[in-house]
mmCIF file of the N, C-alpha and C atoms, coordinates in Angstrom:
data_MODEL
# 
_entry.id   MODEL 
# 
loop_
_atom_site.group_PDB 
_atom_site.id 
_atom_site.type_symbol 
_atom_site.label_atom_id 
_atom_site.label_alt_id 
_atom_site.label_comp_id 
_atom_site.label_asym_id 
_atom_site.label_entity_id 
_atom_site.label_seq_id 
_atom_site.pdbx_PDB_ins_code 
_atom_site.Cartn_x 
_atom_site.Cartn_y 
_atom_site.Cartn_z 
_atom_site.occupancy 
_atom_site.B_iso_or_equiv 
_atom_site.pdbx_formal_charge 
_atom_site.auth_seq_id 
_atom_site.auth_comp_id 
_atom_site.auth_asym_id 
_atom_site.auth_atom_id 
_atom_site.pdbx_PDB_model_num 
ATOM 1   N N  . UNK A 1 1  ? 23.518 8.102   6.730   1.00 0.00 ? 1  UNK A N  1 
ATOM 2   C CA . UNK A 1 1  ? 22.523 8.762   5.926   1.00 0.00 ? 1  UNK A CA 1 
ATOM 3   C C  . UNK A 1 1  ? 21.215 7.958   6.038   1.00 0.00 ? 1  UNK A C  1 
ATOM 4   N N  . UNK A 1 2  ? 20.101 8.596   6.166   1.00 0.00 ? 2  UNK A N  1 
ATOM 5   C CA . UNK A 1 2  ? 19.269 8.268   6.596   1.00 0.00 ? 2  UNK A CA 1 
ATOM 6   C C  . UNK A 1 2  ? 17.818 8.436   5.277   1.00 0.00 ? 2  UNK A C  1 
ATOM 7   N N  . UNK A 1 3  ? 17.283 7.857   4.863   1.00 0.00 ? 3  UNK A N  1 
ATOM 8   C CA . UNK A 1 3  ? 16.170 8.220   3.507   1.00 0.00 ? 3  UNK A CA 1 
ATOM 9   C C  . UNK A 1 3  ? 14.978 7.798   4.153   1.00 0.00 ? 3  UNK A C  1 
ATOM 10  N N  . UNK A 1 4  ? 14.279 8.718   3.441   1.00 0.00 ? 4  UNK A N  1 
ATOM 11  C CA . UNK A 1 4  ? 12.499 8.571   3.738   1.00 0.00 ? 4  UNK A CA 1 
ATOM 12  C C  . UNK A 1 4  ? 12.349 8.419   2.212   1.00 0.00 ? 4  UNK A C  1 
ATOM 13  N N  . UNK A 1 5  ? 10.823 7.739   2.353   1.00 0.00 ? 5  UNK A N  1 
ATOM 14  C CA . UNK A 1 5  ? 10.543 7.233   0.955   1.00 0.00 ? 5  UNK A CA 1 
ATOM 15  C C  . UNK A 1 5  ? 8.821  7.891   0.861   1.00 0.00 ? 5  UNK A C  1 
ATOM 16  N N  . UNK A 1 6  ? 8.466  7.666   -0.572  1.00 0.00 ? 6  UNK A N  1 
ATOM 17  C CA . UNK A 1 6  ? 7.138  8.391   -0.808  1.00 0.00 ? 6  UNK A CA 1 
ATOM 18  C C  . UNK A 1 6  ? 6.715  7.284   -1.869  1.00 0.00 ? 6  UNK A C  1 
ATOM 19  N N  . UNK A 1 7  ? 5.675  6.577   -2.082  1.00 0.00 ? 7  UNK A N  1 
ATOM 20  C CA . UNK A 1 7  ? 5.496  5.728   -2.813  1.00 0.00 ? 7  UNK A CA 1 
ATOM 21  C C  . UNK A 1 7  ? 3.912  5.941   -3.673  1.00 0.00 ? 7  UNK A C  1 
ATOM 22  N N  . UNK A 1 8  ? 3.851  6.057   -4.988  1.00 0.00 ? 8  UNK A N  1 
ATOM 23  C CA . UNK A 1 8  ? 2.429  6.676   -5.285  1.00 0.00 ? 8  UNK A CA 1 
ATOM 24  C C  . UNK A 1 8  ? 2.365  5.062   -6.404  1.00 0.00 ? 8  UNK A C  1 
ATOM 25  N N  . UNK A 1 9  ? 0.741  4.691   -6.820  1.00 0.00 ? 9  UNK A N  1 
ATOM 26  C CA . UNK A 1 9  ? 0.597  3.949   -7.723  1.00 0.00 ? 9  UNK A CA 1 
ATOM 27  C C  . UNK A 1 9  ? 0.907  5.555   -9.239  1.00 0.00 ? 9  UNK A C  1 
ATOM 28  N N  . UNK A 1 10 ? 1.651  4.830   -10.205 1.00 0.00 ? 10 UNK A N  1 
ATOM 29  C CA . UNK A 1 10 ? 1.847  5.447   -11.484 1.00 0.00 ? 10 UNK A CA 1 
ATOM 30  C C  . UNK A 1 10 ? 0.068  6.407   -11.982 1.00 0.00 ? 10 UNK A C  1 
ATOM 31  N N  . UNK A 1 11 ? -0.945 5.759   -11.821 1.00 0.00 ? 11 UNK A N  1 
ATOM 32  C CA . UNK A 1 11 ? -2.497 5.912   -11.700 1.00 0.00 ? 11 UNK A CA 1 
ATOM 33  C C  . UNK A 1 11 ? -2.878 7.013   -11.125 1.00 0.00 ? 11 UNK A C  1 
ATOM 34  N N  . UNK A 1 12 ? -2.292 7.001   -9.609  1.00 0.00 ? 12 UNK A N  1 
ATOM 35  C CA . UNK A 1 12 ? -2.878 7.880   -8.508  1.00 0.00 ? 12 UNK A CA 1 
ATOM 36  C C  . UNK A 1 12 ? -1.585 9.157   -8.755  1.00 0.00 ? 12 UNK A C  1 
ATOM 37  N N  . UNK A 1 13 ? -0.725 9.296   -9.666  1.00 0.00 ? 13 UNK A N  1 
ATOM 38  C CA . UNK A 1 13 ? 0.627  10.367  -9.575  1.00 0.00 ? 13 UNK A CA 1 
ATOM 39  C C  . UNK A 1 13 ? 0.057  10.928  -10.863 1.00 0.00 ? 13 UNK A C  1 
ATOM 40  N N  . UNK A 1 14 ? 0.220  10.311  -11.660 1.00 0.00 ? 14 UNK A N  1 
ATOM 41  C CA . UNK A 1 14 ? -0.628 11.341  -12.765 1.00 0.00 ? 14 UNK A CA 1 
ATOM 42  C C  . UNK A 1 14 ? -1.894 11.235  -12.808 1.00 0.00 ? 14 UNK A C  1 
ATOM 43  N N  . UNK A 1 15 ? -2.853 11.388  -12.281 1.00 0.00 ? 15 UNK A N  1 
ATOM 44  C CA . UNK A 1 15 ? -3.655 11.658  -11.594 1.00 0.00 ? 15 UNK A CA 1 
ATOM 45  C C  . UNK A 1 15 ? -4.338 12.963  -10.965 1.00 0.00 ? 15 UNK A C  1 
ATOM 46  N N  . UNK A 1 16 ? -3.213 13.248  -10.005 1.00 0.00 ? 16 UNK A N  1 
ATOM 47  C CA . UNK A 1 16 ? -3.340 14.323  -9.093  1.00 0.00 ? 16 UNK A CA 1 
ATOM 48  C C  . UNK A 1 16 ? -2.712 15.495  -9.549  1.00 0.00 ? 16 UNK A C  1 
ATOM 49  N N  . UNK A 1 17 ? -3.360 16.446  -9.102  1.00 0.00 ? 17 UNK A N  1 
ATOM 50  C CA . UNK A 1 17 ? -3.236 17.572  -9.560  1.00 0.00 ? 17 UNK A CA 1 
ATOM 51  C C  . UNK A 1 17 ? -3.335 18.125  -11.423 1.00 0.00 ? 17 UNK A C  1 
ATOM 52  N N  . UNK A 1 18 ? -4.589 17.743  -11.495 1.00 0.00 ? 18 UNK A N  1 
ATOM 53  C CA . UNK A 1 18 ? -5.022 17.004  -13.702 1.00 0.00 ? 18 UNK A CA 1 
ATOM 54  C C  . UNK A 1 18 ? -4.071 18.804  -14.209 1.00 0.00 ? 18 UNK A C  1 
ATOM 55  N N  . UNK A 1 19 ? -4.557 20.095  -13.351 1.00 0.00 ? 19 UNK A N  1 
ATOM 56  C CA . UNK A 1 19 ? -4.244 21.005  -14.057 1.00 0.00 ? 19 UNK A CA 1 
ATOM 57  C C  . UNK A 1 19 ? -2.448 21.131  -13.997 1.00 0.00 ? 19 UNK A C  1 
ATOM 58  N N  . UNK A 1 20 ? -1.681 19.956  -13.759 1.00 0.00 ? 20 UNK A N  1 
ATOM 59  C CA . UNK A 1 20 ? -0.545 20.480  -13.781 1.00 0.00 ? 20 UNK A CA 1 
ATOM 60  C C  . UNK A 1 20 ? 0.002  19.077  -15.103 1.00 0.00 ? 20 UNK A C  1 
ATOM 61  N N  . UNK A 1 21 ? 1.126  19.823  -15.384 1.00 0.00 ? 21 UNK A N  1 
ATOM 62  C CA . UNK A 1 21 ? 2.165  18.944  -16.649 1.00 0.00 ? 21 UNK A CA 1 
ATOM 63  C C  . UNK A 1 21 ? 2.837  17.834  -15.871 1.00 0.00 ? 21 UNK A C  1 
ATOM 64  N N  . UNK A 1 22 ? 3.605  16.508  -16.138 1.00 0.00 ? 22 UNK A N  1 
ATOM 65  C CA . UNK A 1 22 ? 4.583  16.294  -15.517 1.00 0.00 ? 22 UNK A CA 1 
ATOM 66  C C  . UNK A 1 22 ? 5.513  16.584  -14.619 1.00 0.00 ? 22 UNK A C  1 
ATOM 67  N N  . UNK A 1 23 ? 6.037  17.491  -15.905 1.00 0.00 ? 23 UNK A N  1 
ATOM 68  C CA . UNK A 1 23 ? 6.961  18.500  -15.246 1.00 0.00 ? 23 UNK A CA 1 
ATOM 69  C C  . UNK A 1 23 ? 6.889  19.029  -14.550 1.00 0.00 ? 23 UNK A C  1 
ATOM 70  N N  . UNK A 1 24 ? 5.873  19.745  -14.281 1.00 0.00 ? 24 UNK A N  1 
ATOM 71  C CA . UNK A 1 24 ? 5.262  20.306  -12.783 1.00 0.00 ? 24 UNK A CA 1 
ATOM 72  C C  . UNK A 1 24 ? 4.846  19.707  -11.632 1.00 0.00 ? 24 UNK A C  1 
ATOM 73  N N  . UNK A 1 25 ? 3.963  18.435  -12.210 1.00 0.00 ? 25 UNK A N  1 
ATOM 74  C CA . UNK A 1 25 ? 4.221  17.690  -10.337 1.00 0.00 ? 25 UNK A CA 1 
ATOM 75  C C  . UNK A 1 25 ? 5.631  17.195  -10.547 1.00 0.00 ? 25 UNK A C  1 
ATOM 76  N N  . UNK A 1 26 ? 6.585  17.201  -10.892 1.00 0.00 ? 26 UNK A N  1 
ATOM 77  C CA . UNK A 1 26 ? 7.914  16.633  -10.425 1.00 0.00 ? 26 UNK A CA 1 
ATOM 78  C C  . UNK A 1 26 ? 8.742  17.655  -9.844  1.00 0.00 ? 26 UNK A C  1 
ATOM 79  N N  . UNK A 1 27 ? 8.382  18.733  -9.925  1.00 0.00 ? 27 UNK A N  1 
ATOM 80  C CA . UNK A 1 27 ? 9.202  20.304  -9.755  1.00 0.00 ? 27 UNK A CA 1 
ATOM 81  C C  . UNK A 1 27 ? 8.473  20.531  -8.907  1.00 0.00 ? 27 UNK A C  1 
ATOM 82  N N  . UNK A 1 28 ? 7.052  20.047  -8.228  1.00 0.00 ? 28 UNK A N  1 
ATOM 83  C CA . UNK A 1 28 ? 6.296  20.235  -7.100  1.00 0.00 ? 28 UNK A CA 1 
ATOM 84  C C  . UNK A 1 28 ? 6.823  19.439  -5.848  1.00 0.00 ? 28 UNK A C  1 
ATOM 85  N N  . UNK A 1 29 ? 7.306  18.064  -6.353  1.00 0.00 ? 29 UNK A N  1 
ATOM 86  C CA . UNK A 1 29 ? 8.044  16.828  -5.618  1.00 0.00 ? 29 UNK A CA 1 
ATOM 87  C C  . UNK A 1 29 ? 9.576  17.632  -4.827  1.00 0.00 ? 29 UNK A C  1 
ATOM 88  N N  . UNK A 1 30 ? 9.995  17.837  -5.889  1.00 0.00 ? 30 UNK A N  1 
ATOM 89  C CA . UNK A 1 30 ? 11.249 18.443  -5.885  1.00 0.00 ? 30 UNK A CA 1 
ATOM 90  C C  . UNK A 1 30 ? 11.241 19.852  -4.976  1.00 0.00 ? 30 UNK A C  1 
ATOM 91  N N  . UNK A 1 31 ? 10.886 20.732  -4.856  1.00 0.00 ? 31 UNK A N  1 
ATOM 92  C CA . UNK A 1 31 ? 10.631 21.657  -3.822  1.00 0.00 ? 31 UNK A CA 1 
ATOM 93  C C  . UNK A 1 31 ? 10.568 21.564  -2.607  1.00 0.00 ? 31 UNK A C  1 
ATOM 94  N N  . UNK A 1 32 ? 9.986  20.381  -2.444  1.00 0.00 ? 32 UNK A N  1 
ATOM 95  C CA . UNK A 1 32 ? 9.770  19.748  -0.669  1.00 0.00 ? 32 UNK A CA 1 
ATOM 96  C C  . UNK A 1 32 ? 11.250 18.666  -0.352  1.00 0.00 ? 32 UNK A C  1 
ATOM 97  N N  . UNK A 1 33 ? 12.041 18.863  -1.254  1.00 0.00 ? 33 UNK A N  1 
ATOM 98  C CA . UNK A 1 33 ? 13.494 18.226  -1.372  1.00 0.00 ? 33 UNK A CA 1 
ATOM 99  C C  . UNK A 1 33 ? 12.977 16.650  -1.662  1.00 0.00 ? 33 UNK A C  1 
ATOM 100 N N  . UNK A 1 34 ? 12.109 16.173  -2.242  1.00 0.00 ? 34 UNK A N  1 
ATOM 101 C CA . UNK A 1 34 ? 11.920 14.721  -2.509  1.00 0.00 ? 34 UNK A CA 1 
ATOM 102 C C  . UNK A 1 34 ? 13.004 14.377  -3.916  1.00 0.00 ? 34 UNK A C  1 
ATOM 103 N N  . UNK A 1 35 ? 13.208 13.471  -4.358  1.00 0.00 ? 35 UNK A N  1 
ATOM 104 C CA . UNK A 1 35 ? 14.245 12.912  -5.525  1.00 0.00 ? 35 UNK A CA 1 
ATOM 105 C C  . UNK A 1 35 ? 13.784 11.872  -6.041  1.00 0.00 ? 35 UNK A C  1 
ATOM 106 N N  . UNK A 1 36 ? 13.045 12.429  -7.360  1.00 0.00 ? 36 UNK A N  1 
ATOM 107 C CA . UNK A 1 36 ? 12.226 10.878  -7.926  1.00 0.00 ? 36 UNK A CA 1 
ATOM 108 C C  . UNK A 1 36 ? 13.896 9.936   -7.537  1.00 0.00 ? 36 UNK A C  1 
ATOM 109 N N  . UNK A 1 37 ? 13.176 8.454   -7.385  1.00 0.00 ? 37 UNK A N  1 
ATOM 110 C CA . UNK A 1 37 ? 14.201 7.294   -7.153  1.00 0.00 ? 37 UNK A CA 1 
ATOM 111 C C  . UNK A 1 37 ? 13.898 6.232   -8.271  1.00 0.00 ? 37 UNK A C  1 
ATOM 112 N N  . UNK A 1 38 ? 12.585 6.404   -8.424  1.00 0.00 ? 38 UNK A N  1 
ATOM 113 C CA . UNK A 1 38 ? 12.412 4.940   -9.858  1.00 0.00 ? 38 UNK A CA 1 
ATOM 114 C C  . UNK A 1 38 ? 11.024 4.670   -9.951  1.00 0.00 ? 38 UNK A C  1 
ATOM 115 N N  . UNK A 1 39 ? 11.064 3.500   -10.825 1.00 0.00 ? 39 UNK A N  1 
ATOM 116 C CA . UNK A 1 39 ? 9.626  2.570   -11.086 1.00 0.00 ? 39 UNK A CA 1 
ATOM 117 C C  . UNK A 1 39 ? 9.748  1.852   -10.392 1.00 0.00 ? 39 UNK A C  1 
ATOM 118 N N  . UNK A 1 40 ? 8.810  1.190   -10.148 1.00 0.00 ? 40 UNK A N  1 
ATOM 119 C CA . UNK A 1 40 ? 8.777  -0.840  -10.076 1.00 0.00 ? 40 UNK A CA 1 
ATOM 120 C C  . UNK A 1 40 ? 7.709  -0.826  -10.519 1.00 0.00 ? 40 UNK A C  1 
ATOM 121 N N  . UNK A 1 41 ? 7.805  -1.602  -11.727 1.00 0.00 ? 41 UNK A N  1 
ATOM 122 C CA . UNK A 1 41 ? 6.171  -2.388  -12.516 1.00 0.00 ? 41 UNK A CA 1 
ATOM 123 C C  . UNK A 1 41 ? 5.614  -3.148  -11.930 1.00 0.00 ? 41 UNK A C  1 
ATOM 124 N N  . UNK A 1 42 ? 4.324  -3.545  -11.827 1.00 0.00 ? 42 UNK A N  1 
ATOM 125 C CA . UNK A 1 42 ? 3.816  -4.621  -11.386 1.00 0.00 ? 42 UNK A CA 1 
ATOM 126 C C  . UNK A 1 42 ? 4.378  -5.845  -11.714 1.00 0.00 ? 42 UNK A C  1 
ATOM 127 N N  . UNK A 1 43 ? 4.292  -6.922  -11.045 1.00 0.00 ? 43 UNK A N  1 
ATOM 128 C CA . UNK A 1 43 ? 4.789  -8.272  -12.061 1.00 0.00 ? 43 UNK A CA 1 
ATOM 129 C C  . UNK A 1 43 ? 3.457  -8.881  -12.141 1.00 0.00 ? 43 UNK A C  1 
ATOM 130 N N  . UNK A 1 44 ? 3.624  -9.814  -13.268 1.00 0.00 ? 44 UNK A N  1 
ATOM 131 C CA . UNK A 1 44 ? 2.630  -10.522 -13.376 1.00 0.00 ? 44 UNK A CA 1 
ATOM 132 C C  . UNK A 1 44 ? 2.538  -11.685 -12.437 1.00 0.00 ? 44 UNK A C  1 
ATOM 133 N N  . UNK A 1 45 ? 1.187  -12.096 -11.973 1.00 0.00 ? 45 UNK A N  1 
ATOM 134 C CA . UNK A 1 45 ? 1.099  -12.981 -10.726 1.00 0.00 ? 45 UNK A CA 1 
ATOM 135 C C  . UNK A 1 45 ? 0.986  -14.503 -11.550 1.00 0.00 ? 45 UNK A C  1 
ATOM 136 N N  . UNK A 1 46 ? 2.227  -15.130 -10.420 1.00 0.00 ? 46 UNK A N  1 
ATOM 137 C CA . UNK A 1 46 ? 2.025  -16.182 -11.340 1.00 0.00 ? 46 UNK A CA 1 
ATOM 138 C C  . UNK A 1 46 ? 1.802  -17.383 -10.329 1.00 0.00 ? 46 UNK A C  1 
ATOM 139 N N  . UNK A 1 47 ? 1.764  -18.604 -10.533 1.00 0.00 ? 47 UNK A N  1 
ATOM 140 C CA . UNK A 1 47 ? 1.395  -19.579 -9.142  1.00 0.00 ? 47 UNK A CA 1 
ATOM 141 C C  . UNK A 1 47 ? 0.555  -19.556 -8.141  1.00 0.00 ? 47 UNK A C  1 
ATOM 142 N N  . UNK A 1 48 ? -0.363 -18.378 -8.683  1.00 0.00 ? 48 UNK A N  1 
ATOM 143 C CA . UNK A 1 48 ? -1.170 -18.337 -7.327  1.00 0.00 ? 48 UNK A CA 1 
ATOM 144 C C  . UNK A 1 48 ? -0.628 -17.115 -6.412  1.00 0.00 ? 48 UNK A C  1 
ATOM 145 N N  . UNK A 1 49 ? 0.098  -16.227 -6.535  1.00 0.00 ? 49 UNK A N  1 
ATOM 146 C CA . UNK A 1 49 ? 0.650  -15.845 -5.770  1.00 0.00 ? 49 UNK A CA 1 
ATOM 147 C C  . UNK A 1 49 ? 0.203  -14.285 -6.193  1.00 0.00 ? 49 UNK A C  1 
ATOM 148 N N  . UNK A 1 50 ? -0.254 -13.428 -5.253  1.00 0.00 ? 50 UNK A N  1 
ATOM 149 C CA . UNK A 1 50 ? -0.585 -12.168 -5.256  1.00 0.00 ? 50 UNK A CA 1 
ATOM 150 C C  . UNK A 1 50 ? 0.524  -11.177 -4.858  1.00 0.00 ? 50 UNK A C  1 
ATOM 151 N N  . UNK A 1 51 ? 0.202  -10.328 -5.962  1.00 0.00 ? 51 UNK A N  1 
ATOM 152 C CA . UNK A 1 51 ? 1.448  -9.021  -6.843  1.00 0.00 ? 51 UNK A CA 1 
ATOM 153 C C  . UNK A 1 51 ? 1.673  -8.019  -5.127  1.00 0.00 ? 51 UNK A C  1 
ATOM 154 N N  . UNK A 1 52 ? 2.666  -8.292  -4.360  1.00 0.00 ? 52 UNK A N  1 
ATOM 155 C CA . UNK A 1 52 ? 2.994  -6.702  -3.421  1.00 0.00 ? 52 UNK A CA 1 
ATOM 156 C C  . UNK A 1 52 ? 2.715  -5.805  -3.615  1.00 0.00 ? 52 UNK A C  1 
ATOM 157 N N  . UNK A 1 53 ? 2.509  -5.315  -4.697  1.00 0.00 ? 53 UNK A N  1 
ATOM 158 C CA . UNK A 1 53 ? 2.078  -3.584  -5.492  1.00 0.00 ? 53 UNK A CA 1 
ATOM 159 C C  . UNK A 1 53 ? 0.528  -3.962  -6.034  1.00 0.00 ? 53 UNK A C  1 
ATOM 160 N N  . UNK A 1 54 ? 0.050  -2.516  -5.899  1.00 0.00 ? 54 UNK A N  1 
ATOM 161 C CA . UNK A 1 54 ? -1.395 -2.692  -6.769  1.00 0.00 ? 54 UNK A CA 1 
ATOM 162 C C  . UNK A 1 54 ? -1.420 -1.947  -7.960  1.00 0.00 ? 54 UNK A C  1 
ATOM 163 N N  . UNK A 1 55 ? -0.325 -1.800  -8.695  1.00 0.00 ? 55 UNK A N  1 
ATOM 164 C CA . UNK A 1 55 ? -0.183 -1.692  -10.008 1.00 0.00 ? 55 UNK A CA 1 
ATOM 165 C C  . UNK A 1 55 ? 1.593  -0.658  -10.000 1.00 0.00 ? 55 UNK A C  1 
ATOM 166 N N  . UNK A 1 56 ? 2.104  -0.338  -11.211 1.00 0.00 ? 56 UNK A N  1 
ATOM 167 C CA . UNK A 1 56 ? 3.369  0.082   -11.428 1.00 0.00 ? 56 UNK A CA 1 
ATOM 168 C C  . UNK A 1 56 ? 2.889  1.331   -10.465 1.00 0.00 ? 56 UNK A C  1 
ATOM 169 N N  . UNK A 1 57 ? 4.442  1.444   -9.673  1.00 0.00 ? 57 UNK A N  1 
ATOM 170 C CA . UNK A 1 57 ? 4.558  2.376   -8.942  1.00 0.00 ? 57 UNK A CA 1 
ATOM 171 C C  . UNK A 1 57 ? 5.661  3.893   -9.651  1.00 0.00 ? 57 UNK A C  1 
ATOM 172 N N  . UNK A 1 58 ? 5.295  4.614   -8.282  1.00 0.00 ? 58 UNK A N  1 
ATOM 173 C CA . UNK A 1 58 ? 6.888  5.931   -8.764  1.00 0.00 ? 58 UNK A CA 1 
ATOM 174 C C  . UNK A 1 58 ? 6.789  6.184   -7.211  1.00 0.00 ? 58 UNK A C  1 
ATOM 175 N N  . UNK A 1 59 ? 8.557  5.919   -7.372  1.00 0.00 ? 59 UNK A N  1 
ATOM 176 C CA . UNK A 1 59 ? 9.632  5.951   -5.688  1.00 0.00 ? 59 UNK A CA 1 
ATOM 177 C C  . UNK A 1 59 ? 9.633  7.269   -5.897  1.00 0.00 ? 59 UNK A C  1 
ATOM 178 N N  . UNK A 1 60 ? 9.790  8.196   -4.757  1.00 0.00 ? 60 UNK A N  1 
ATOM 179 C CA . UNK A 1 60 ? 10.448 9.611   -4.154  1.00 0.00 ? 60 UNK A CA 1 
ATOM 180 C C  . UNK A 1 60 ? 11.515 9.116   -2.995  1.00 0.00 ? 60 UNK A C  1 
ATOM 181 N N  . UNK A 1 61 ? 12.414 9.834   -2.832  1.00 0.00 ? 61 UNK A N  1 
ATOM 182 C CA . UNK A 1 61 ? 12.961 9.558   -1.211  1.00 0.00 ? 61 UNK A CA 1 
ATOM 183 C C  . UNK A 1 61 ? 13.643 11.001  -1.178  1.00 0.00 ? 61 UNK A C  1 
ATOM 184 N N  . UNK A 1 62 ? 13.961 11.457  -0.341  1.00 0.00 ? 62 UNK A N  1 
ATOM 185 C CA . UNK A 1 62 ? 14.493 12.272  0.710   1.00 0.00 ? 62 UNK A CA 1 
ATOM 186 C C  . UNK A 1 62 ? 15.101 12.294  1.865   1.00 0.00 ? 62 UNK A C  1 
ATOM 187 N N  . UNK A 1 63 ? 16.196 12.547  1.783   1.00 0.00 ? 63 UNK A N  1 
ATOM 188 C CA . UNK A 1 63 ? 17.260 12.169  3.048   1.00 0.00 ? 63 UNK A CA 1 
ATOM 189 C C  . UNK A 1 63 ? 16.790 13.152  4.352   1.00 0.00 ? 63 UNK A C  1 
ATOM 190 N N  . UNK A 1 64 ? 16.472 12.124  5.322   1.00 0.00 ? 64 UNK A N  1 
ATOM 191 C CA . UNK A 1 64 ? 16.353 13.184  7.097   1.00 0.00 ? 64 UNK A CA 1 
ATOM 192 C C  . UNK A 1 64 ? 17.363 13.145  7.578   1.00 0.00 ? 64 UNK A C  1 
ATOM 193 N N  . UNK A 1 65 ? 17.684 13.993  8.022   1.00 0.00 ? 65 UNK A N  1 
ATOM 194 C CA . UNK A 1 65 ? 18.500 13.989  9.562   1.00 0.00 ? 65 UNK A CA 1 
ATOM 195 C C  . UNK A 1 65 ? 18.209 13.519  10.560  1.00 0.00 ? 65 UNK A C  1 
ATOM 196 N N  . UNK A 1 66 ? 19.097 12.732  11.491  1.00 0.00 ? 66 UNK A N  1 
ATOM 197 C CA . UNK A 1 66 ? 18.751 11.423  12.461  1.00 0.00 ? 66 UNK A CA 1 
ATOM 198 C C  . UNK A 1 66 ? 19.176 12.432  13.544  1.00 0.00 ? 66 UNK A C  1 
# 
């Protein structure tokens, strides 16, 4: 099994598309066979060390055929 992934900042997902509900960009996600997968929050940077993400994210993935 094979997954593709879709990765939006939390910011830029509600965001887009202002005239729709939640519920509706997720039922928009969902149509193109995507499957919300999760969060990951930002962490706080600590030591000097700069955050991988540029703020809390939202996972999609969708399984391809290989």
């Amino acid at each position: 099994m094979v997954w593709e992934y879709k990765v939006f900042t939390a910011e830029n997902f509600l965001g887009s598309d202002d005239d729709l509900t939640l519920e509706e960009k997720l039922n928009k996600f969902g149509k193109d066979n995507w499957e919300f997968s999760g969060i990951i929050q930002k962490p706080y940077t600590t030591l000097g060390k700069d955050s991988k993400v540029d703020g809390d994210c939202i996972i999609f993935k969708r399984r391809i055929e290989n």
